[in-house]
C-alpha positions as CSV (number, residue, x, y, z in Angstrom):
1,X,132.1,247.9,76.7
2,X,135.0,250.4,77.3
3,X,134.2,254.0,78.9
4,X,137.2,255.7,79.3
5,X,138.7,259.0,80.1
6,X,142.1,259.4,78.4
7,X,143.8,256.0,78.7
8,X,142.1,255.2,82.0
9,X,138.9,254.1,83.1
10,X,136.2,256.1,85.5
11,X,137.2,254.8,88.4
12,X,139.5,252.0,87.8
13,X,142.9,253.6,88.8
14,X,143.9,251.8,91.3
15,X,142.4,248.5,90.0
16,X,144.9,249.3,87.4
17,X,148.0,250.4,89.9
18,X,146.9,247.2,91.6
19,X,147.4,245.1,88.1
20,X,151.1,246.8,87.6
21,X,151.9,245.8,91.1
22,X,151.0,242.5,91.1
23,X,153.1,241.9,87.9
24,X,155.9,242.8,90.1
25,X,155.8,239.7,91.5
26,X,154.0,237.5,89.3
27,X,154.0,236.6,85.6
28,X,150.0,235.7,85.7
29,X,147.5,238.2,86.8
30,X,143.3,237.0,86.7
31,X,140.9,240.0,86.8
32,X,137.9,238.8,88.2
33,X,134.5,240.2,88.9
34,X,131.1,240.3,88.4
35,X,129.1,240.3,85.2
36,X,129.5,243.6,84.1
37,X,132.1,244.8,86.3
38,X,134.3,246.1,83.1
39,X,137.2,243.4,83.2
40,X,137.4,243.7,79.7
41,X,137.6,247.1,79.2
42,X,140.0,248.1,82.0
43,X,142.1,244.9,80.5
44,X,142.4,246.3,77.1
45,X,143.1,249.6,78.6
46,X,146.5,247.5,80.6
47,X,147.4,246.1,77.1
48,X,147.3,249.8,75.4
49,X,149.7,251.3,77.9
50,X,152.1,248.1,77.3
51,X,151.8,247.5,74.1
52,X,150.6,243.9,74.4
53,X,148.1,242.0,72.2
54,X,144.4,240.9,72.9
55,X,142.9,237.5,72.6
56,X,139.6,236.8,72.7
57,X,139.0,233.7,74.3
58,X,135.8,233.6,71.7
59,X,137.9,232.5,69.3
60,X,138.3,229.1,70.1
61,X,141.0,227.3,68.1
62,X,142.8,230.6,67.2
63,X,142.8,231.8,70.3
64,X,145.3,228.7,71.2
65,X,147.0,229.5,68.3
66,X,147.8,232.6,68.9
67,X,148.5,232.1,72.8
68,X,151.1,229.5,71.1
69,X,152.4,232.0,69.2
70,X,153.7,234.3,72.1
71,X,157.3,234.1,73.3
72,X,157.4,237.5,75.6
73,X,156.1,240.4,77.0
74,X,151.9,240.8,78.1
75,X,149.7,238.9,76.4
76,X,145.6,239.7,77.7
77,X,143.4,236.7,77.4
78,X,140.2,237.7,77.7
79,X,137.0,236.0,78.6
80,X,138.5,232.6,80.1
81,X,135.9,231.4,81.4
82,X,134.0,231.0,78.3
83,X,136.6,228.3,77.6
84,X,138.0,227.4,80.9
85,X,138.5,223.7,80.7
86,X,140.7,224.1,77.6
87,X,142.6,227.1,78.0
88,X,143.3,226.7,81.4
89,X,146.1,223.9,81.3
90,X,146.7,225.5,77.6
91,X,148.1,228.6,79.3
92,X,150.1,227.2,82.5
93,X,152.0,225.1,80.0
94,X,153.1,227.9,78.0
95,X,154.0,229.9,81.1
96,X,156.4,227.1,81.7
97,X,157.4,226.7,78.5
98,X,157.9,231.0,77.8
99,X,159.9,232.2,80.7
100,X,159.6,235.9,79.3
101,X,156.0,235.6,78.5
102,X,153.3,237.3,81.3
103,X,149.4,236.8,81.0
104,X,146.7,239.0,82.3
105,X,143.4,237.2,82.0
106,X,139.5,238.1,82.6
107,X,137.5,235.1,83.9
108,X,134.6,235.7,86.4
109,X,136.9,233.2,88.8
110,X,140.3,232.5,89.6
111,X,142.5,230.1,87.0
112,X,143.8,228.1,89.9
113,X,147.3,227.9,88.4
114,X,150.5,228.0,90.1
115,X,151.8,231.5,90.9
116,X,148.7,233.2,89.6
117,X,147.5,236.4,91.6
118,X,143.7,238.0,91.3
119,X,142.6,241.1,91.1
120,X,138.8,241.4,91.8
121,X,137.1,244.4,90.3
122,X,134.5,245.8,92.6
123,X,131.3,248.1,92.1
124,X,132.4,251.5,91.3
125,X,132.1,253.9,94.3
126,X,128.8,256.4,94.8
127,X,130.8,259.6,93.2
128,X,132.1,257.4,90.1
129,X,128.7,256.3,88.9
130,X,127.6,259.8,89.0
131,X,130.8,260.7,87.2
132,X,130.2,257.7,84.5
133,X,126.9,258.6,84.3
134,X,128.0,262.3,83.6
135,X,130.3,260.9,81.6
136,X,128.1,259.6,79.3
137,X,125.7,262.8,79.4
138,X,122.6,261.5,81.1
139,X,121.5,262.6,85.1
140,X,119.9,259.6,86.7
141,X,116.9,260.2,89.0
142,X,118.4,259.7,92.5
143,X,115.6,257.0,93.1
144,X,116.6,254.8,90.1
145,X,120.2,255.4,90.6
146,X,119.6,253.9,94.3
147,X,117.9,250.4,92.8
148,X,121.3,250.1,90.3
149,X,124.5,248.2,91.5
150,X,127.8,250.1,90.4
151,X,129.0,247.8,88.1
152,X,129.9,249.8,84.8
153,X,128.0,247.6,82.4
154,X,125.2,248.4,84.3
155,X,125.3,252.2,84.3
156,X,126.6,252.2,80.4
157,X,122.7,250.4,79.7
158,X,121.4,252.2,82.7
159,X,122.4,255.8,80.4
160,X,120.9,253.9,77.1
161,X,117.8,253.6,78.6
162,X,117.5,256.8,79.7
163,X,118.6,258.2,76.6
164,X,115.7,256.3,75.4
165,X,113.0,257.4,78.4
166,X,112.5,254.5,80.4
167,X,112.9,254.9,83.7
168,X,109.9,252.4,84.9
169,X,109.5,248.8,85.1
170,X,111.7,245.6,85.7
171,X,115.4,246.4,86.4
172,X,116.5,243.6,84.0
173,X,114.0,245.0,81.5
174,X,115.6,249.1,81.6
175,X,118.9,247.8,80.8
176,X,119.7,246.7,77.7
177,X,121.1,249.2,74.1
178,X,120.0,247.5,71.0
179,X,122.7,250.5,69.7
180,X,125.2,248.9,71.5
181,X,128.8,248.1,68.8
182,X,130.4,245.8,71.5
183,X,130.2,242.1,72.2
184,X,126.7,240.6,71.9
185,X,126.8,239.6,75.9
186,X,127.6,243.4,76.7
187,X,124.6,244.4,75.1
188,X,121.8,243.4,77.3
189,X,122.8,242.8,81.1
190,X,120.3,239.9,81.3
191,X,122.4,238.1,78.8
192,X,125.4,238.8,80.6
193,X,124.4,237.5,83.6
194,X,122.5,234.2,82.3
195,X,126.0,233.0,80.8
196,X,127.2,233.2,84.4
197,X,123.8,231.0,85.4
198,X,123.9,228.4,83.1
199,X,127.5,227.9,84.5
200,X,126.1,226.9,87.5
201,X,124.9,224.1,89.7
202,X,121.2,223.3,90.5
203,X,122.3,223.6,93.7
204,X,124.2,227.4,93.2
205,X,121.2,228.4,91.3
206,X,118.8,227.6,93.9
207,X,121.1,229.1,96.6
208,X,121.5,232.2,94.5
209,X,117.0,232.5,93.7
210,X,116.6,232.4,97.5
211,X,119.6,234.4,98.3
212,X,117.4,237.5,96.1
213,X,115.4,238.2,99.2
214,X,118.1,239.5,101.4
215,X,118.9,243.2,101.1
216,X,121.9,244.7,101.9
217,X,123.9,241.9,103.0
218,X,123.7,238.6,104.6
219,X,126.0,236.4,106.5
220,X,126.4,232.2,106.4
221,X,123.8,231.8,109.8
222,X,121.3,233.5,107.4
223,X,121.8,232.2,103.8
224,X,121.6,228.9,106.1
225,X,118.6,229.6,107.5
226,X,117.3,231.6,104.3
227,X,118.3,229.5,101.6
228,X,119.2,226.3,102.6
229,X,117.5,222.9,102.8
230,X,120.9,221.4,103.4
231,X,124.9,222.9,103.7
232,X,124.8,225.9,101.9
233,X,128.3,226.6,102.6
234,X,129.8,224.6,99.1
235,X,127.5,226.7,97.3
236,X,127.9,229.6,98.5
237,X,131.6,229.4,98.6
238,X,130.9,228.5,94.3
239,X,129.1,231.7,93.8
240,X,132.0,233.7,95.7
241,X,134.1,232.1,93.1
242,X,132.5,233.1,90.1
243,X,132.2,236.7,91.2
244,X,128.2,236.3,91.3
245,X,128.5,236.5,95.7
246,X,130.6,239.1,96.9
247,X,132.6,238.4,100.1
248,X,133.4,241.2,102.4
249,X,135.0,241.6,105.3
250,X,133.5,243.9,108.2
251,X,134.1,244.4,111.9
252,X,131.3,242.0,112.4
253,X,132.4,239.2,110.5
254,X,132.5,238.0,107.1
255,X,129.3,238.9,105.5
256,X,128.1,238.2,101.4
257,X,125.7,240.3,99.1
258,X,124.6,240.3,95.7
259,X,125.2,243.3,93.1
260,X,121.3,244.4,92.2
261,X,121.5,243.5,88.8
262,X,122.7,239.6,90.0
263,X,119.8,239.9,92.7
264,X,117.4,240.9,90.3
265,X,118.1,237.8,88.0
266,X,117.8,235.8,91.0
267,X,114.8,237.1,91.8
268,X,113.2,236.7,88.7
269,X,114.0,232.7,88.6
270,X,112.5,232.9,92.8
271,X,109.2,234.3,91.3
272,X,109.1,231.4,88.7
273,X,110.2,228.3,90.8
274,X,107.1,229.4,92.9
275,X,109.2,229.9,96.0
276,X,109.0,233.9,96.8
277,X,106.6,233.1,99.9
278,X,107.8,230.7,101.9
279,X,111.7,232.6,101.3
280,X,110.7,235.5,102.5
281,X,108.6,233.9,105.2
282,X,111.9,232.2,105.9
283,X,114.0,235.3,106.4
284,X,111.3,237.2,108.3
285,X,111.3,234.7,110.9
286,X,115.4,234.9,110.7
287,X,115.1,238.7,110.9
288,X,112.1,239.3,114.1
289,X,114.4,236.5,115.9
290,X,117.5,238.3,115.5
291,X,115.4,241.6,116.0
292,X,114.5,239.6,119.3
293,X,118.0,238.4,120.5
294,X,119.4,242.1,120.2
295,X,116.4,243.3,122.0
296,X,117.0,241.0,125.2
297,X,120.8,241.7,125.0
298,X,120.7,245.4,124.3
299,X,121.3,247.2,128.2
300,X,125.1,244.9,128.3
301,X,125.9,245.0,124.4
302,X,124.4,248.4,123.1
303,X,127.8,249.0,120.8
304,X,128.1,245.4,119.3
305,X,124.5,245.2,118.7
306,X,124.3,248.5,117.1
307,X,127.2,247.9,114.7
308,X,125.0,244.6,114.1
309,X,121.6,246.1,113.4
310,X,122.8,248.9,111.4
311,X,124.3,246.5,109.0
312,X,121.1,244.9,108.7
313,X,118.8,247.7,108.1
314,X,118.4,246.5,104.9
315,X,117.5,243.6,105.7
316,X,114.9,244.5,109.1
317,X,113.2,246.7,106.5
318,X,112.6,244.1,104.0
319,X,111.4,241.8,106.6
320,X,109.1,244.4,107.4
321,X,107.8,245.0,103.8
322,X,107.5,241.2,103.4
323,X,104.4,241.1,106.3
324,X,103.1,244.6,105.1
325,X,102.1,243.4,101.7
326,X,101.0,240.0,102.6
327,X,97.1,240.2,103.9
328,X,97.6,237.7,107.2
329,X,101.0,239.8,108.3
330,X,100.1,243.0,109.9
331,X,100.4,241.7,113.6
332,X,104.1,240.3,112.2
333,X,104.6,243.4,111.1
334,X,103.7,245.3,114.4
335,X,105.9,243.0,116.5
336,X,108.9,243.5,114.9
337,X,108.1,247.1,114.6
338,X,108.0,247.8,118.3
339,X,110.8,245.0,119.1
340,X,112.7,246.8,116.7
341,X,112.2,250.5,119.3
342,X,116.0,250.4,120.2
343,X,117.3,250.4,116.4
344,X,115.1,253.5,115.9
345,X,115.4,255.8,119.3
346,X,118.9,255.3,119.9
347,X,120.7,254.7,116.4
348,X,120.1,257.6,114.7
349,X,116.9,256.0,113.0
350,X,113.9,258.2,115.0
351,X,112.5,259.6,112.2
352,X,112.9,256.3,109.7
353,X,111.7,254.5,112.9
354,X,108.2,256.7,113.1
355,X,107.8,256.5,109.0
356,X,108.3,252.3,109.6
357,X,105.8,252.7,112.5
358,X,103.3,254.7,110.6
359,X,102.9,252.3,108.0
360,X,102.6,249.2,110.4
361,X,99.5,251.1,112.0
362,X,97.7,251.6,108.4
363,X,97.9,248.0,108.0
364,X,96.1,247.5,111.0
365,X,96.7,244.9,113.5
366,X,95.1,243.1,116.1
367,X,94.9,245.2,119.3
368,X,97.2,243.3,122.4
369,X,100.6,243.9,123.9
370,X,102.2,243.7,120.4
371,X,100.3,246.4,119.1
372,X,100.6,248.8,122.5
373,X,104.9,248.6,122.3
374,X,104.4,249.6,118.6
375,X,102.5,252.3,119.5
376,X,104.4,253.1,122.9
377,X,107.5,253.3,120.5
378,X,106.2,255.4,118.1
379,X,104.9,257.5,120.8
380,X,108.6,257.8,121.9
381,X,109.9,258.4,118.7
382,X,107.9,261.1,118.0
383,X,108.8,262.8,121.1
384,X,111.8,262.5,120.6
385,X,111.3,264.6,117.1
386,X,109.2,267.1,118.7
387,X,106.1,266.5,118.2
388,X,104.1,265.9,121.3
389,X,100.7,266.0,119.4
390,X,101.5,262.9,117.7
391,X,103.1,261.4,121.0
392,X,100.1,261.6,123.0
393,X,97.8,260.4,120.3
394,X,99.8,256.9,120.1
395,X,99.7,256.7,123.7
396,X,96.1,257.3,124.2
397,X,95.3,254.4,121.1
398,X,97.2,252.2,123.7
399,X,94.8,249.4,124.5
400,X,96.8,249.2,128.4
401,X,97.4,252.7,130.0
402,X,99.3,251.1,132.8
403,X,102.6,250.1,132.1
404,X,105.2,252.9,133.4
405,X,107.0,253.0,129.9
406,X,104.1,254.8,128.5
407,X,104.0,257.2,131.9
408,X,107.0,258.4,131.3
409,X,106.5,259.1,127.4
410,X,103.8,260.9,128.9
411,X,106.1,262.9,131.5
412,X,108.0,264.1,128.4
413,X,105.3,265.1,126.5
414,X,104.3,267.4,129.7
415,X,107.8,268.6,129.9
416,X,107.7,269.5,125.7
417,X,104.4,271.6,126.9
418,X,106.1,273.6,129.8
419,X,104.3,271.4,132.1
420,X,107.3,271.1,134.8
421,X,105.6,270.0,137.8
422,X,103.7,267.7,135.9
423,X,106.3,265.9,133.8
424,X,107.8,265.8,137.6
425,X,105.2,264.0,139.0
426,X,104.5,261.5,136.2
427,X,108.2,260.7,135.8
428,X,108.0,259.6,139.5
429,X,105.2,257.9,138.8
430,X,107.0,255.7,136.1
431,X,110.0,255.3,138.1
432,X,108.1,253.8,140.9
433,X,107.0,251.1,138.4
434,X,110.6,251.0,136.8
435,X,111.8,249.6,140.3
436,X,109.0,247.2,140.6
437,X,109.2,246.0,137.1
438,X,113.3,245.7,137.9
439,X,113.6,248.3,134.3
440,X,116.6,249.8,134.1
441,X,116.3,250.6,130.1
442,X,114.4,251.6,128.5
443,X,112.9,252.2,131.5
444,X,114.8,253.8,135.1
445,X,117.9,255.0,133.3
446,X,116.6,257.3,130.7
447,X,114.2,258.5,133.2
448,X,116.9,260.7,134.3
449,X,116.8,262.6,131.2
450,X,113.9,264.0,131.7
451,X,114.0,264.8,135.5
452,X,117.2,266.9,134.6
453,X,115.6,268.5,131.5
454,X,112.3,269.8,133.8
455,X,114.6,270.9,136.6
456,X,117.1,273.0,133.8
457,X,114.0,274.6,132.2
458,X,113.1,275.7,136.1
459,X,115.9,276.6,137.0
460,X,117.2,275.1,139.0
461,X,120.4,274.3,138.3
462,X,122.1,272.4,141.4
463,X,118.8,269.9,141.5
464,X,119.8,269.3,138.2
465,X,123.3,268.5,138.6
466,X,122.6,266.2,141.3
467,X,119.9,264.1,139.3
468,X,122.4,264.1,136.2
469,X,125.7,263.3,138.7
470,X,123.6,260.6,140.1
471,X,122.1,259.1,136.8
472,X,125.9,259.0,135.3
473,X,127.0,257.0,138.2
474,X,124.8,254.7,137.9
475,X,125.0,254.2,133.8
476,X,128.7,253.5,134.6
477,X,128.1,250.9,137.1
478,X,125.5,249.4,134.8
479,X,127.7,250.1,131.7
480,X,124.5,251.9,129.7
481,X,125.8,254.0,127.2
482,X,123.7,255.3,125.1
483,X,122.0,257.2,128.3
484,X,124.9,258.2,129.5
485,X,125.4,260.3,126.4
486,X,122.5,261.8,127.1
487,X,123.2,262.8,130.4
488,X,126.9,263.9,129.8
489,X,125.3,266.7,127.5
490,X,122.9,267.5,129.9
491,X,126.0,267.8,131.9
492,X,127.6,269.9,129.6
493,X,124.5,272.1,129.3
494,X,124.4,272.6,133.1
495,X,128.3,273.2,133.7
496,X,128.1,276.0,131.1
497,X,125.1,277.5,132.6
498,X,127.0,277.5,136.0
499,X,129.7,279.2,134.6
500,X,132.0,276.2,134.7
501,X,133.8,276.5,131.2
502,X,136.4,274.0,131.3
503,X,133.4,271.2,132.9
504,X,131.5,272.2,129.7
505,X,133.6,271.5,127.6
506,X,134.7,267.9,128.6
507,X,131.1,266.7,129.6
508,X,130.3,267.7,125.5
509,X,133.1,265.9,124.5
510,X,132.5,262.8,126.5
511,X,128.7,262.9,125.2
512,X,129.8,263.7,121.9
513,X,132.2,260.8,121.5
514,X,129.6,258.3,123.0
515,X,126.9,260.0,120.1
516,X,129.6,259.3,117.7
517,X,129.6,255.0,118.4
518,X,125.8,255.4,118.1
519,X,125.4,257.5,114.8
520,X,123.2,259.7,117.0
521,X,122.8,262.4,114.2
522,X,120.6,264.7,116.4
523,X,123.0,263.9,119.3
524,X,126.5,264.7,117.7
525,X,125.0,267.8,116.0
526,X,123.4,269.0,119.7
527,X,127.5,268.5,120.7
528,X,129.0,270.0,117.6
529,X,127.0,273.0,118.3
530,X,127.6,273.0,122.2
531,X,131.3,273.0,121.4
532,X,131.2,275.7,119.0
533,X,129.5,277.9,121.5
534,X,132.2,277.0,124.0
535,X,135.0,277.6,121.7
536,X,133.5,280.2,119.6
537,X,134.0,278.0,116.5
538,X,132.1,279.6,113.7
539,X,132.5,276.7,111.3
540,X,131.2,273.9,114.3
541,X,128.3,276.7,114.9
542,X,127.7,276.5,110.9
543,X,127.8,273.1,110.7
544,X,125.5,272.2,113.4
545,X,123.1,274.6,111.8
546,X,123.2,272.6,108.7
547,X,122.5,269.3,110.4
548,X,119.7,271.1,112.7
549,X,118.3,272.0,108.7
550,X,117.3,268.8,108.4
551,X,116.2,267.3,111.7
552,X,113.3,269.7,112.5
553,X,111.9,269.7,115.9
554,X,114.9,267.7,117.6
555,X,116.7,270.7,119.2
556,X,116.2,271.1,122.8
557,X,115.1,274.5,124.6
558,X,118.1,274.6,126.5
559,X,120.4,274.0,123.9
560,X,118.5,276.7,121.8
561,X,118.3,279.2,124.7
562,X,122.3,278.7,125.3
563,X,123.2,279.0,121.3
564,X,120.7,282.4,121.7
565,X,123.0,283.3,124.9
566,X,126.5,283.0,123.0
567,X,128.4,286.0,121.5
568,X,129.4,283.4,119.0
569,X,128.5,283.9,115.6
570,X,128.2,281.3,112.6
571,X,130.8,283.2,111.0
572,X,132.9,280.1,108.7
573,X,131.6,277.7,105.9
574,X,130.0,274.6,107.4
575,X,131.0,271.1,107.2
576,X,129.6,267.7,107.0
577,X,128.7,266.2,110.5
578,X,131.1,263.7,110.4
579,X,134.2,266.4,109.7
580,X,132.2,268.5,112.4
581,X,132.5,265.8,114.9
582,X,136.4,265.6,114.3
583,X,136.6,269.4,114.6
584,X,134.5,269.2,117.7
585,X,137.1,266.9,119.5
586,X,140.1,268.7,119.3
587,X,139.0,272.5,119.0
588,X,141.0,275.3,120.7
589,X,140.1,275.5,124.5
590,X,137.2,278.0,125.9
591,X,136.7,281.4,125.0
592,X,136.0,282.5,128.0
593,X,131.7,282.2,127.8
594,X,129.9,283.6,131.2
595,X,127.2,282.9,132.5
């Protein structure tokens, strides 16, 4: 399977700069990867820019021989590990033996030999699949190209069966090219990838079936918990090495994950050994107690437990899924639903979060605490995206109207409405039960928020400021974060409003910064644009009007009647909100904005 552009393929260039260094200091180079990952066609393209010859380790016998027959230069063995046993001592002896002879081999693991260095092919990045796919003149649905892994065998039979029509069923099923010229393992990917399974243990196999249900990632706790009935580490560690697992590293620790096409197999053998149940049980009970844990250390770890639980999105979803589609798991679903209301409100996640929280309440549920914190957080969510209709009907299917949380959902909802005086009183209603329930967050803390918001809309300007000075001051003492964003744009809002430029336009940037850590989309656009208007950036004002295009109803009143205030205009191309952001932090200093 060889796609290629020029002498190079899609993607591969610095696999292949990474091949020509290591033969700088090596005279054995492994390229490794998973099934599919193209190691034999960017090795053939290596041995057509140096002139070197090709052996297919298929050959058997011959393919000795002709390893025999090689004094110097590159020789590429390809396919190793369809021999491994023999060719492995076959080709350190020669290395000994040929001091001007060099070997790049393919095996889906390392050779182990003396001096040898890997290079491990990796799925191709998001823009090269569309470019391979391109490539190969087919345009992939976005929603099948999102089930696909990037591995190159995968999209060459992914564009086969599209050329064909299919683009429904079994992933396994879609990808295979009865045209296809190359080797018979290239032709179909489940063939490719049951070589690699009948290479493995029982043990690897089973590890690898139960290892299907994660998505997105997984690290050791969980595939312990998950997949094991003992150690899972040796297994694990075996399925690293033969490029079925891959091992990344993140700021969170080492974490593992299976290319879809490999997860897909695995699933398939799950289904059969009768074991898809009680595995996903398994990791539902992993995911709600880990849902749990971050939940109860959330106020004094916001930033480590965000970084956590974004990573396993994936994962929380799935969980999710699993109790949705079994007929007993609706009240599972609903409790990890609303112990989950701190990955959607302050991650970035509102509108994914209200979706998630949509579905739990079709599936029903048995009415009970549970079942009011799902609905009290989709009540908050969808204030938080503007919609106080569907706010204040979740809080009236609340089974207990008395617990302040859902008072002060209810204060915002008034303050959406232009009810000022009664978002007022409400909020101090809530806040009354904040301190006697000892609540700083979700509860007393945000509360701020929306005392500041009421008192801006009224007016009142130096009540504000006082409420927002007073709320900061006490987020820093508590170290709450994700508030004091909040409340540093507030602050921002305010200073500008008071004619203090400079204040502005270090409260934004402090809020801004803060929204950043969180991936608060609608928080870091709100700053972009607050920025823009200060520094009369037309590109910041453009770009925030392209992230404001697709997060309807999450723009406040203030921020709109500022942006409506500001001789600014819109006046350069946009960017993406993450270039925006950058832009945002080190624009010019103040125009010179009155109030």
């Amino acid at each position: 399977m060889i796609v290629v552009s020029g002498d190079g393929l899609v993607g591969r260039d610095a696999d292949v700069n990474g091949i020509e260094e290591a033969f700088r200091h090596t005279r054995l180079v492994t390229l490794t990867g998973s099934p599919g990952a193209g190691k034999t066609a960017l090795a053939k393209v290596v041995a057509a820019r140096r002139g070197a010859r090709v052996v297919d380790a298929d050959a058997g016998p011959s393919a000795l021989a002709e390893i025999g027959a090689s004094a110097d230069g590159l020789l590429v063995v390809d396919g190793c590990d369809r021999e491994l046993e023999l060719l492995v001592p076959y080709i350190g002896v020669m290395l000994q033996r040929q001091p001007g002879l060099s070997v790049l081999a393919t095996c889906r693991q390392s050779l182990a030999l003396p001096g040898e260095r890997v290079v491990a092919l990796r799925e191709l990045a998001p823009e090269h699949r569309v470019e391979l796919l391109d490539r190969l003149g087919v345009t992939a649905p976005p929603e099948l190209l999102r089930q696909v892994d990037g591995l190159p065998l995968t999209l060459v039979l992914l564009a086969a069966a599209l050329r064909r029509g299919e683009t429904e069923g079994p992933l396994l099923d879609l990808l295979w090219d009865p045209d296809h010229d190359g080797p018979l393992r290239h032709a179909a990917m489940r063939t490719a990838i049951g070589w690699s399974h009948e290479h493995c243990t029982p043990d690897e196999r089973l590890v690898w079936a139960r290892a299907s249900v994660f998505d997105g990632g997984f690290d050791l706790e969980a595939a312990q918990v998950v997949c094991g009935d003992d150690d899972v580490t040796p297994a694990v560690a075996a399925l690293v090495d033969k490029s079925l697992l891959v091992r990344s590293e993140t700021t969170e620790g080492v974490r593992f994950h299976l290319p879809a096409t490999v997860r897909a197999f695995g699933a398939e053998w799950l289904g059969r050994a009768g074991e898809r149940e009680v595995t996903e049980h398994l990791h539902f009970r992993h995911y709600r107690a880990l849902a749990r844990r971050a939940e109860a250390e959330w106020q004094g770890g916001q930033l480590r437990w965000y970084r956590r639980m974004r990573l396993e999105r994936g994962n929380l979803v799935k969980a999710l899924d699993s109790r949705l589609t079994d007929a007993e798991g609706a009240d599972d679903a609903q409790d990890l639903a609303g112990t989950l209301w701190f990955l959607w409100a302050c991650c970035g996640l509102q509108r994914e979060g209200a979706e998630q929280l949509a579905r739990v309440r079709r599936a029903g549920g048995s009415p009970g605490p549970e079942q009011d914190k799902a609905l009290w957080t989709a009540a908050w969510l969808h204030a938080a995206l503007g919609d106080p209709d569907a706010a204040e009907e979740a809080l009236f299917a609340c089974t207990n109207q008395g617990p302040p949380r859902l008072t002060q959902v209810s204060a915002w909802v008034a303050a959406q409405r232009g009810a000022y005086p009664e978002a007022l009183r409400l909020i101090r209603d809530a806040r009354e039960g904040h301190r006697r329930d000892a609540d700083l967050f979700p509860g007393f803390l945000p509360s701020y928020t929306v005392i500041a918001t009421a008192l801006l809309r009224m007016g009142d300007l130096p009540g504000a400021v006082r409420v927002l000075r007073e709320g900061r001051e006490l987020c820093v003492t508590t170290g709450e974060i994700w508030t004091r964003s909040h409340l540093d744009h507030l602050l921002a809002q305010a200073a500008l409003l008071r004619g203090d430029v400079r204040g502005a336009l270090t409260s934004a940037r402090d809020a801004l910064t803060l929204a950043r850590q969180f991936g608060d989309t609608a928080a870091s656009a709100a700053g972009v644009e607050l920025v823009g208007v200060l520094t009369g950036n037309g590109a910041l004002l453009a770009s925030a009007d392209l992230a404001w295009a697709g997060m309807d109803g999450l723009r406040s009143p203030v921020l709109t009647e500022i942006r409506d205030r500001s001789p600014a205009t819109a006046d350069a191309p946009g960017l993406g909100l993450d270039d925006a952001v950058d832009l945002a932090l080190t624009a010019d200093e103040p125009t010179g904005w009155e109030a």
